[in-house]
N, CA, C and O atoms as a MOPAC input file, in Angstrom:
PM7 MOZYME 1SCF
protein

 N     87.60400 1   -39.13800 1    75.74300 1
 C     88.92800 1   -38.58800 1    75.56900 1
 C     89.07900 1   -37.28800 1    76.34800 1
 O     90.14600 1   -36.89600 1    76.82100 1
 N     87.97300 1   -36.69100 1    76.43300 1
 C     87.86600 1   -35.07000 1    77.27100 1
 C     88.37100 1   -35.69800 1    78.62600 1
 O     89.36600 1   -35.08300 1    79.01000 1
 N     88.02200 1   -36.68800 1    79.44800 1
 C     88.33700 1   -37.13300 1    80.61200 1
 C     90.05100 1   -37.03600 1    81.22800 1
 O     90.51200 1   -36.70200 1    82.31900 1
 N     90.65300 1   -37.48600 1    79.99200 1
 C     91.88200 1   -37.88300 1    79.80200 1
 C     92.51600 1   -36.33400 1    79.59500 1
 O     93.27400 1   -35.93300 1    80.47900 1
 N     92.21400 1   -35.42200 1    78.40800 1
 C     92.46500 1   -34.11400 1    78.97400 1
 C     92.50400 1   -33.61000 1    80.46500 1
 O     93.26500 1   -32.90900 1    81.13200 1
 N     91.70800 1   -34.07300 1    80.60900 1
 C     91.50700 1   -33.74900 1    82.39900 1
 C     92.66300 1   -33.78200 1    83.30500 1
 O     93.20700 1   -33.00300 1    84.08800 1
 N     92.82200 1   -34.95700 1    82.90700 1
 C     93.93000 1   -35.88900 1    83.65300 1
 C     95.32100 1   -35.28000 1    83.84700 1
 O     96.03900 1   -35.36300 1    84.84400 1
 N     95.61800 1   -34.48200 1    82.38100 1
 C     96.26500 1   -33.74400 1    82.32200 1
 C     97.30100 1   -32.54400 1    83.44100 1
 O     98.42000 1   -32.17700 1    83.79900 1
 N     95.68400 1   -32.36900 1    83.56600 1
 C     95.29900 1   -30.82900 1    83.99700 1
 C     95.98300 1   -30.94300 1    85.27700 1
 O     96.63400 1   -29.95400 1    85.61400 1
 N     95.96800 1   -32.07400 1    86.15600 1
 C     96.50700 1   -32.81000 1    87.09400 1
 C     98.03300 1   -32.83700 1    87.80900 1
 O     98.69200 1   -32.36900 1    88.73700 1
 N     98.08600 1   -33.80700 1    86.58000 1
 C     99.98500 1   -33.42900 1    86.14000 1
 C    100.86000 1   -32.24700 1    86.10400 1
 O    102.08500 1   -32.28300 1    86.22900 1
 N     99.99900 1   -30.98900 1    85.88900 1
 C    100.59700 1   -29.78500 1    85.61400 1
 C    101.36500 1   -29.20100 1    86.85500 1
 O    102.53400 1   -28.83600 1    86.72800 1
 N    100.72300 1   -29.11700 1    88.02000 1
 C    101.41300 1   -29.30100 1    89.10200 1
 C    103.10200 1   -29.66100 1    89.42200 1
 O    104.11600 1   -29.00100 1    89.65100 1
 N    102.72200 1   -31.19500 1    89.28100 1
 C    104.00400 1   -31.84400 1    89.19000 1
 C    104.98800 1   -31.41600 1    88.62200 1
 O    106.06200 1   -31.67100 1    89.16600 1
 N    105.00700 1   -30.72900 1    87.51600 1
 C    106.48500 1   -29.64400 1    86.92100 1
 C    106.71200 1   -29.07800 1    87.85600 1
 O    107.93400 1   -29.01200 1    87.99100 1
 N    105.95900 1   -28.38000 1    88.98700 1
 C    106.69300 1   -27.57000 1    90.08500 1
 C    107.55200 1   -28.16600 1    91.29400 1
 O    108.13500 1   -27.60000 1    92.21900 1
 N    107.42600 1   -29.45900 1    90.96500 1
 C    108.35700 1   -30.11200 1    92.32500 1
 C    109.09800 1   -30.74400 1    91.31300 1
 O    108.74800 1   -31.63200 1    90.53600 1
 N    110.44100 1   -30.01400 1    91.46100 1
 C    111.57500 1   -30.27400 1    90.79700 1
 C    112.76900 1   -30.04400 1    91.53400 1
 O    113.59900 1   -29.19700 1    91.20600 1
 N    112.90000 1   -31.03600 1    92.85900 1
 C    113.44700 1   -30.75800 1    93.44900 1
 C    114.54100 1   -31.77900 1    94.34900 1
 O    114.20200 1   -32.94300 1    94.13600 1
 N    115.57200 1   -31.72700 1    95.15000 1
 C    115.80400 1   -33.25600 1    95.64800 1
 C    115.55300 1   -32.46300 1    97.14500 1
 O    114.90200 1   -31.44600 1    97.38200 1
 N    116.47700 1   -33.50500 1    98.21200 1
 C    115.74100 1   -32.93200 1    99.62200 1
 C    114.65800 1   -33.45200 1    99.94600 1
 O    114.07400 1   -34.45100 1    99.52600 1
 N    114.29900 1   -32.33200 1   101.12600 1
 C    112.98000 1   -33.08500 1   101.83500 1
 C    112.30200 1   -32.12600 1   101.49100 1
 O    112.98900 1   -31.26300 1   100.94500 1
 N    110.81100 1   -31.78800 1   101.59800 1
 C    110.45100 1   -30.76400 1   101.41400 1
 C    110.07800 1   -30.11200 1   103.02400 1
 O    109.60900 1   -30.91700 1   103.82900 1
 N    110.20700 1   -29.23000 1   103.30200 1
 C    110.69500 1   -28.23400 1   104.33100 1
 C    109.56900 1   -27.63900 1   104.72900 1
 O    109.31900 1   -28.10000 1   105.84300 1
 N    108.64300 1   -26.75900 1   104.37600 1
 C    107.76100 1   -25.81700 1   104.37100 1
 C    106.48900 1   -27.32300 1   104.86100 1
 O    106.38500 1   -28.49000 1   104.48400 1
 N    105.75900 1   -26.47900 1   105.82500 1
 C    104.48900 1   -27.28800 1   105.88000 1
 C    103.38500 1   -27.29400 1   104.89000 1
 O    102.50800 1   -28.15600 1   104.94200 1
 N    103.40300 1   -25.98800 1   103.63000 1
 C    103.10000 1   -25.43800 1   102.90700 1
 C    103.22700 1   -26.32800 1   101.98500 1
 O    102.21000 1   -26.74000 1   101.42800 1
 N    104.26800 1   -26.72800 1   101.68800 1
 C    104.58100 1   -27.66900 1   100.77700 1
 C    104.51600 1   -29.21700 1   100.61200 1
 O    104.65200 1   -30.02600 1    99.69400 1
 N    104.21300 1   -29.23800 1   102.08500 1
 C    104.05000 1   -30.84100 1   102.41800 1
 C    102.85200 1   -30.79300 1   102.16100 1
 O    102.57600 1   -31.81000 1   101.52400 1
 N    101.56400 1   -29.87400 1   102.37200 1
 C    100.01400 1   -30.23700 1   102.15900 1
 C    100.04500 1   -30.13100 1   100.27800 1
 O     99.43400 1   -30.96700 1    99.61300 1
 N    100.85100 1   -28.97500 1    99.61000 1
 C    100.87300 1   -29.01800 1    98.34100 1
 C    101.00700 1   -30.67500 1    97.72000 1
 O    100.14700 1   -31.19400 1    97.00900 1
 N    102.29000 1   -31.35000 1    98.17000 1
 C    102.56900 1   -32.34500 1    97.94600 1
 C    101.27700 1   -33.19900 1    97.90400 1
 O    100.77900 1   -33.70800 1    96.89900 1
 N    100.69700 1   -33.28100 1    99.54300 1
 C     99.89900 1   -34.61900 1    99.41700 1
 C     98.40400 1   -34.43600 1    98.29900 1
 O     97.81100 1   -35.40000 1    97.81500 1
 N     98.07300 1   -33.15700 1    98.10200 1
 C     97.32000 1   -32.53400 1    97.07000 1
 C     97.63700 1   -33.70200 1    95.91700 1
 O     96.94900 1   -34.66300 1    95.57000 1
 N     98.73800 1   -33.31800 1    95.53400 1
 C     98.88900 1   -33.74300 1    94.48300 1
 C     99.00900 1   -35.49400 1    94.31800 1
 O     98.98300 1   -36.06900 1    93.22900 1
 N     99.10900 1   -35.99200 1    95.29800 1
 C     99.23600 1   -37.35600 1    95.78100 1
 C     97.16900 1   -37.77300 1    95.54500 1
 O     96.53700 1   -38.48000 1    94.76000 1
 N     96.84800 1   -36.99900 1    96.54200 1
 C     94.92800 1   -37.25200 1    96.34900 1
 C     94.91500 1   -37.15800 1    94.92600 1
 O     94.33100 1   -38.13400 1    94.45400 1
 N     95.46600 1   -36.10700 1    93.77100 1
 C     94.98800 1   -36.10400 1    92.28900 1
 C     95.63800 1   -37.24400 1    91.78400 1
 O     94.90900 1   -37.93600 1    91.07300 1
 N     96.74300 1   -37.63300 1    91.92800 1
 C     97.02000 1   -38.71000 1    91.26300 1
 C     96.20000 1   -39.94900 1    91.99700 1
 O     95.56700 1   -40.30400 1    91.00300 1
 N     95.92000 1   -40.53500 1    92.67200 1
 C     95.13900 1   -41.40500 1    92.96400 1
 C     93.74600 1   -40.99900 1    92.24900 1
 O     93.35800 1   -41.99500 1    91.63800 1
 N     92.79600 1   -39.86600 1    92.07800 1
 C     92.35300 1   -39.48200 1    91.27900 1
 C     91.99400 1   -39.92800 1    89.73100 1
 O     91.03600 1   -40.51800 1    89.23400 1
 N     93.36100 1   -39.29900 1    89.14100 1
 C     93.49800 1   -39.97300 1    88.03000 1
 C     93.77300 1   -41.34600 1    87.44800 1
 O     93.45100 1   -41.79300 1    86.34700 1
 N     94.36900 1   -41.84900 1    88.33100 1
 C     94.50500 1   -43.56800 1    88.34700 1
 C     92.83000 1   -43.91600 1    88.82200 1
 O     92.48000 1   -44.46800 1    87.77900 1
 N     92.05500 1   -43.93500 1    89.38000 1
 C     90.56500 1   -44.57100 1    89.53500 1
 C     90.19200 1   -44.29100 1    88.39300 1
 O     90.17700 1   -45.22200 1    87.58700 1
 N     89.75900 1   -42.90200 1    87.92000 1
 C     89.61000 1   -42.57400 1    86.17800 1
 C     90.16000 1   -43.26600 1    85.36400 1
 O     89.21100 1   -43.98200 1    85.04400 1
 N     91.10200 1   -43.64800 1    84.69300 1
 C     91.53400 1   -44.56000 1    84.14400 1
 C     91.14800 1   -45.90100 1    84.57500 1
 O     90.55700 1   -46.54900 1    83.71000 1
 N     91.34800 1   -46.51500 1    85.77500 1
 C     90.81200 1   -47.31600 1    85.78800 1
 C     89.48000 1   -47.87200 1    85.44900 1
 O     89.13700 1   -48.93200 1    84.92400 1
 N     88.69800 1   -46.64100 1    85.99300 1
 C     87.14700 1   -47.27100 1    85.40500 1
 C     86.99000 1   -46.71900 1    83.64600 1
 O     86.05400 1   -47.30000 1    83.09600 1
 N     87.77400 1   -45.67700 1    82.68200 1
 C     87.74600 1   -45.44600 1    81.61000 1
 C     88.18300 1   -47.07300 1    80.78000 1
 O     87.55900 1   -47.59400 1    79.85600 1
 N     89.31600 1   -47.55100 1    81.40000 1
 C     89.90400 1   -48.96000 1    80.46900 1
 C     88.49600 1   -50.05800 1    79.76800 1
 O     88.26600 1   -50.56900 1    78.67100 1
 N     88.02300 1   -50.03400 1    80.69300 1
 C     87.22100 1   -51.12100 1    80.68000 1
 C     85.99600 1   -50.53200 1    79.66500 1
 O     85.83800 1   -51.08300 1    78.57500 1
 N     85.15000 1   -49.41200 1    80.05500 1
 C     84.38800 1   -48.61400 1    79.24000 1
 C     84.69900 1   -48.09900 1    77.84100 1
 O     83.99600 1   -47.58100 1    76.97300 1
 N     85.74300 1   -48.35600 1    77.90100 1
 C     86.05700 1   -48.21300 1    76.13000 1
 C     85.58900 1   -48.97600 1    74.98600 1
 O     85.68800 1   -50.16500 1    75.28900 1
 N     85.07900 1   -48.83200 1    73.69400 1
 C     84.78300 1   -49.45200 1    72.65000 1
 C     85.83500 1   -49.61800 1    71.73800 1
 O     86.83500 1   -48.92800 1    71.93500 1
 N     85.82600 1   -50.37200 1    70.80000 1
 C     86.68500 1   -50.71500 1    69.62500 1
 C     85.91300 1   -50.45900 1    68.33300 1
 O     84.82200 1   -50.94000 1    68.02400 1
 N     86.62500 1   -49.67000 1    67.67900 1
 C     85.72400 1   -49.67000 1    66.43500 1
 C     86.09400 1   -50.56500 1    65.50300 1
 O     86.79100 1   -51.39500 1    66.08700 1
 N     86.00300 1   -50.82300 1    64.42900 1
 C     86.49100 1   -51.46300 1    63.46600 1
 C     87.39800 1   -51.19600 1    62.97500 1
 O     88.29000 1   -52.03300 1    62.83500 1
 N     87.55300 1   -49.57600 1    62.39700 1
 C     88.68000 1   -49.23700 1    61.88700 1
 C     89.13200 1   -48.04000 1    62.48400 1
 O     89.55300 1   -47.00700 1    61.96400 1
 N     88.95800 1   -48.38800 1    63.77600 1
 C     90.18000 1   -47.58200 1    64.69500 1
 C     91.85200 1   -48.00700 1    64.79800 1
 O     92.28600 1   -48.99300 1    65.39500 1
 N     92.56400 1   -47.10800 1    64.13900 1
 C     94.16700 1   -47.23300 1    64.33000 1
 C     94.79900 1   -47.01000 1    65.66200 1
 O     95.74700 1   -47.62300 1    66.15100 1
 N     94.07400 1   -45.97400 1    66.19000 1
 C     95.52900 1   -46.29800 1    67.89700 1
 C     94.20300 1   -46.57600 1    68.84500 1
 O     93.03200 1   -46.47300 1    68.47700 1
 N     94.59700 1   -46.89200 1    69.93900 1
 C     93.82400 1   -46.67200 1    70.98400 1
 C     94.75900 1   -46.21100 1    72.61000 1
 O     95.97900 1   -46.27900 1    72.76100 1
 N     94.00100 1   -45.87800 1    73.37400 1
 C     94.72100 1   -45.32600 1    74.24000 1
 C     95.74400 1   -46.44600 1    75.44600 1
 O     94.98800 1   -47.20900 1    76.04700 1
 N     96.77800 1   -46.56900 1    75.71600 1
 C     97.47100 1   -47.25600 1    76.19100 1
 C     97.36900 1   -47.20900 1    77.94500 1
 O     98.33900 1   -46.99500 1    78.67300 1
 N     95.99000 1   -47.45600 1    78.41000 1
 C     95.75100 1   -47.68800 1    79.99600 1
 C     96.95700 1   -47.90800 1    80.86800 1
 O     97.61000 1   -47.13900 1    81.57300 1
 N     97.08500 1   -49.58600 1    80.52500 1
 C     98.82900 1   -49.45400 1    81.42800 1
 C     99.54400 1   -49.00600 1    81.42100 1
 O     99.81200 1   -48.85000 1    82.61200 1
 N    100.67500 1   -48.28900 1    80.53200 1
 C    101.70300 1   -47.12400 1    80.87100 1
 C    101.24400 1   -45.86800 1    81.40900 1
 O    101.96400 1   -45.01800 1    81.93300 1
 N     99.46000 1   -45.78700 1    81.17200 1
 C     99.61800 1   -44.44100 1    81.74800 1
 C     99.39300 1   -44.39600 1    83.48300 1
 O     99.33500 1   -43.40400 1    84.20900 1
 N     99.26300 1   -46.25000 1    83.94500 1
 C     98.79700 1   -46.23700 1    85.16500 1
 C    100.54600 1   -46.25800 1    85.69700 1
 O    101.01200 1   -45.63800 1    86.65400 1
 N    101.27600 1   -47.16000 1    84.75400 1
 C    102.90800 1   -47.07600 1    85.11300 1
 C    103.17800 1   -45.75100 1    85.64700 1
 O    103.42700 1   -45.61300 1    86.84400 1
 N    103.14500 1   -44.72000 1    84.80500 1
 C    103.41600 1   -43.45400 1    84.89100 1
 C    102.85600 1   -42.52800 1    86.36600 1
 O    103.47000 1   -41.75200 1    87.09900 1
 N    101.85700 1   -42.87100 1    86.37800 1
 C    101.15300 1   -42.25200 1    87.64700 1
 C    102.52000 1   -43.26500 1    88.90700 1
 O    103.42900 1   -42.77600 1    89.57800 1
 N    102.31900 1   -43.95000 1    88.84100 1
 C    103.09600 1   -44.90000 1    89.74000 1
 C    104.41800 1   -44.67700 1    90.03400 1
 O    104.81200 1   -44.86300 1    91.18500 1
 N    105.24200 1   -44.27000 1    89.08100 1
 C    106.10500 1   -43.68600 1    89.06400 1
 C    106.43500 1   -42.36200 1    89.71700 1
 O    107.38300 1   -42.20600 1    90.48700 1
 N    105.59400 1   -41.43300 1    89.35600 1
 C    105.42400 1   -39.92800 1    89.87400 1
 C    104.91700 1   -39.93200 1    91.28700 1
 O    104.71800 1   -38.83000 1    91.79900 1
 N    104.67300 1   -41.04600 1    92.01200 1
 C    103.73200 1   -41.30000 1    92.94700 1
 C    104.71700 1   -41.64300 1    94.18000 1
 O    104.64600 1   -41.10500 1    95.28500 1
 N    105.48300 1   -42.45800 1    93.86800 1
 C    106.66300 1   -42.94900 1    94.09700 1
 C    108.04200 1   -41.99600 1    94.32000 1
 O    108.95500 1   -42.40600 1    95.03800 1
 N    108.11400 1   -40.60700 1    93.59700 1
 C    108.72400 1   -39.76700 1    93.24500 1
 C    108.35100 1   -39.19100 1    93.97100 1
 O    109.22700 1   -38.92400 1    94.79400 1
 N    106.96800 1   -38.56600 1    94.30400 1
 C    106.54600 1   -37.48200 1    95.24300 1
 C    106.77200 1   -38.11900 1    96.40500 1
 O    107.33000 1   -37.40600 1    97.23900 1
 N    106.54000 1   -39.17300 1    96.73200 1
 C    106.56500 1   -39.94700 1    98.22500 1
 C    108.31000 1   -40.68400 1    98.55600 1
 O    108.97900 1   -41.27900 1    99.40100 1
 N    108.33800 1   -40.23200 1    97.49500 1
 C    110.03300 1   -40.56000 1    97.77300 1
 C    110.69300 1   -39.30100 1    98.25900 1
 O    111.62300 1   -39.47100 1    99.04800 1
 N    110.32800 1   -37.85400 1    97.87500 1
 C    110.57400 1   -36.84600 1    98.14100 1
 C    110.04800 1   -36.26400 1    99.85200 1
 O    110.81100 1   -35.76100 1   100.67600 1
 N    108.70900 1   -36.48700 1   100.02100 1
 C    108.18800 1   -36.30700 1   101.31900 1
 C    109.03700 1   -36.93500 1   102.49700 1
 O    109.39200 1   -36.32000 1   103.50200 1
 N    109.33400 1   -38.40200 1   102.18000 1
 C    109.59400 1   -39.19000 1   103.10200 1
 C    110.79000 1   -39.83300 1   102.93000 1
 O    110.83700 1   -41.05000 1   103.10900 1
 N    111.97800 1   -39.08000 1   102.54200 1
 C    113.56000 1   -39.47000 1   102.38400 1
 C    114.24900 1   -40.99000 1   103.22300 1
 O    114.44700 1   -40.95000 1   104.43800 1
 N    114.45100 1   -41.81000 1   102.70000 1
 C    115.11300 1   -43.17900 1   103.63300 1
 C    116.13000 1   -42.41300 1   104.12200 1
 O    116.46800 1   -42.23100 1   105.29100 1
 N    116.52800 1   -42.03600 1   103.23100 1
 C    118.40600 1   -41.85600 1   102.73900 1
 C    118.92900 1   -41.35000 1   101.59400 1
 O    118.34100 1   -41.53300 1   100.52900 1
 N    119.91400 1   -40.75900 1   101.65000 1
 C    120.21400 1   -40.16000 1   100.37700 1
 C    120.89700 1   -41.32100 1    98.60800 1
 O    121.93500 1   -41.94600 1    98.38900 1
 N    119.90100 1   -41.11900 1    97.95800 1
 C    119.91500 1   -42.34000 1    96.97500 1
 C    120.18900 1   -41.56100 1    95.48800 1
 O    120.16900 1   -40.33900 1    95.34600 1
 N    120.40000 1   -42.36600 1    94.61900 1
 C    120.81900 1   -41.50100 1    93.54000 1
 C    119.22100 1   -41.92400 1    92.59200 1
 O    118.80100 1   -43.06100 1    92.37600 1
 N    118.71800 1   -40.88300 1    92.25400 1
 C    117.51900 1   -40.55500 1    91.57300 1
 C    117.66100 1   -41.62700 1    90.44900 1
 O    118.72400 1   -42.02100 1    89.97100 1
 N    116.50300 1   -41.99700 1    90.13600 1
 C    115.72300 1   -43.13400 1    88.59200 1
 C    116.18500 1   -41.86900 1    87.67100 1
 O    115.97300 1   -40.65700 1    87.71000 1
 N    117.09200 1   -42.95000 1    86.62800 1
 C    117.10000 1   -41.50600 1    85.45600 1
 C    116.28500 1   -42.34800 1    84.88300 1
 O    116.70200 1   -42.58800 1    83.75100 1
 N    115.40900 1   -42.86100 1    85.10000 1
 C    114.49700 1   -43.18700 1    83.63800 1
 C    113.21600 1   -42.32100 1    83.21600 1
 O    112.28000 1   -42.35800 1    84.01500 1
 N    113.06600 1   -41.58100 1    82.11300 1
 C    112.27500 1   -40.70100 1    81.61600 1
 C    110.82800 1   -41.44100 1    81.55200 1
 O    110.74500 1   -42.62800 1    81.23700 1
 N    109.81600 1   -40.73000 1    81.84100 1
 C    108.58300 1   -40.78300 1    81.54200 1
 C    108.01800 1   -41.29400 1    79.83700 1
 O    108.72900 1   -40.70600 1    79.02200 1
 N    107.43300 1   -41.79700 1    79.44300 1
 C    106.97900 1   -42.83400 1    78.42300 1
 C    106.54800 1   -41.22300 1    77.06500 1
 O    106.92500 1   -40.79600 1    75.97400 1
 N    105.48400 1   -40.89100 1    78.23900 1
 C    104.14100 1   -39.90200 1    77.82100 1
 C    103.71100 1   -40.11200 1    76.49400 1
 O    103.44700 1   -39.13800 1    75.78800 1
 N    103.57000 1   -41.70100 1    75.90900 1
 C    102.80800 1   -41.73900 1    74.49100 1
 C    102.35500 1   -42.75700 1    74.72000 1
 O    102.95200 1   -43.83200 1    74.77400 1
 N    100.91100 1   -42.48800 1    74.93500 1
 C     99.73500 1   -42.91500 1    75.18700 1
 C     98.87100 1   -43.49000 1    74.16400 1
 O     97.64900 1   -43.57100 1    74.28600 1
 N     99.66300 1   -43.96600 1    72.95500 1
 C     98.62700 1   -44.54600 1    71.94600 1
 C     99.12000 1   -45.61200 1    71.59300 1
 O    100.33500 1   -45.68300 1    71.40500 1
 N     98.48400 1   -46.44500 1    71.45800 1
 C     98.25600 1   -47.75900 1    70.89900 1
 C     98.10900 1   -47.98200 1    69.26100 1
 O     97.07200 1   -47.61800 1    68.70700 1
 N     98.80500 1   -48.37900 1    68.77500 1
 C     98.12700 1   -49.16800 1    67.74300 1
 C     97.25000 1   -50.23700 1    67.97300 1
 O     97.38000 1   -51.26500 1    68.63700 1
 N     96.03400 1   -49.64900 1    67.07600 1
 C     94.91000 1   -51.02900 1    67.49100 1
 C     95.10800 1   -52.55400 1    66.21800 1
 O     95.55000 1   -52.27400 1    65.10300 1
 N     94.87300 1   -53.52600 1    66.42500 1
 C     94.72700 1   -54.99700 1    66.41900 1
 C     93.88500 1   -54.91200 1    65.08700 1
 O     92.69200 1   -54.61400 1    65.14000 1
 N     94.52700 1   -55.18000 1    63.87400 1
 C     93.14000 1   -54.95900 1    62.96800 1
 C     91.99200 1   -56.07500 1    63.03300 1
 O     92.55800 1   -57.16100 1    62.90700 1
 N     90.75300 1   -56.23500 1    63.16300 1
 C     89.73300 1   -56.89500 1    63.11800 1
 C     89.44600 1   -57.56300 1    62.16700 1
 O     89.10600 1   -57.07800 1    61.08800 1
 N     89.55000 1   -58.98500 1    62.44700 1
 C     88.84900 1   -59.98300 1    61.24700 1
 C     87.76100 1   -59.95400 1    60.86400 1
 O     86.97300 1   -60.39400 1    61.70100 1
 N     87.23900 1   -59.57400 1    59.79400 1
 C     86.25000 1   -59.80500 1    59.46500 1
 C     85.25500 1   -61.21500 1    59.81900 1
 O     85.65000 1   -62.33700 1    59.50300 1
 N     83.78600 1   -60.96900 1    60.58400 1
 C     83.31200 1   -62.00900 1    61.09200 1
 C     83.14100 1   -62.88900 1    59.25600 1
 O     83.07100 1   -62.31800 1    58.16800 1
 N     83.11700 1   -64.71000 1    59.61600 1
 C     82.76200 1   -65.52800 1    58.34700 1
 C     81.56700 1   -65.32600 1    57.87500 1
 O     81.19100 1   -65.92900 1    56.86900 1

């Protein structure tokens, strides 16, 4: 779970590009792709965390892998939509998920 804190740490960035346009500054274009290398980053982490996970018996949530790979994908898409403008388009209002838990599957008891 400390990993996933991590992951976090990542994202924090991304509050600072809040912006439409192109981004202008060369300064800002290496900031950008920064943040492009961490999110690819954090998507391999997750990826290899999904699989390495255990189930306990009476574990209630567990962590929700695919929306949080959605999410990266999204923001990914957002930053590279920002770098590299087609055309002027009217922005995704669709909000970010950011709840990452699962309810877990209760376990049958083996016969």
């Amino acid at each position: 779970m400390q990993t996933i804190a991590h992951c976090y740490l990542f994202l924090i960035p991304l509050v600072l590009v809040h912006s439409s346009g192109y981004a202008a500054s060369a300064h800002e274009q290496e900031q950008l792709s920064l943040i492009q290398q961490q999110l690819d980053t954090i998507e391999r982490l997750a990826t290899r965390a999904e699989p390495a996970r255990t189930f306990e018996p009476n574990e209630r949530y567990r962590f929700d892998y695919p929306r949080l790979t959605e999410d990266i994908q999204r923001i990914r898409n957002g930053v590279q939509g920002y770098m590299s403008p087609s055309r002027a388009q009217p922005r995704d209002a669709t909000e970010l998920v950011s709840d990452y838990r699962l309810d877990a599957l209760p376990v049958e008891p083996s016969p």
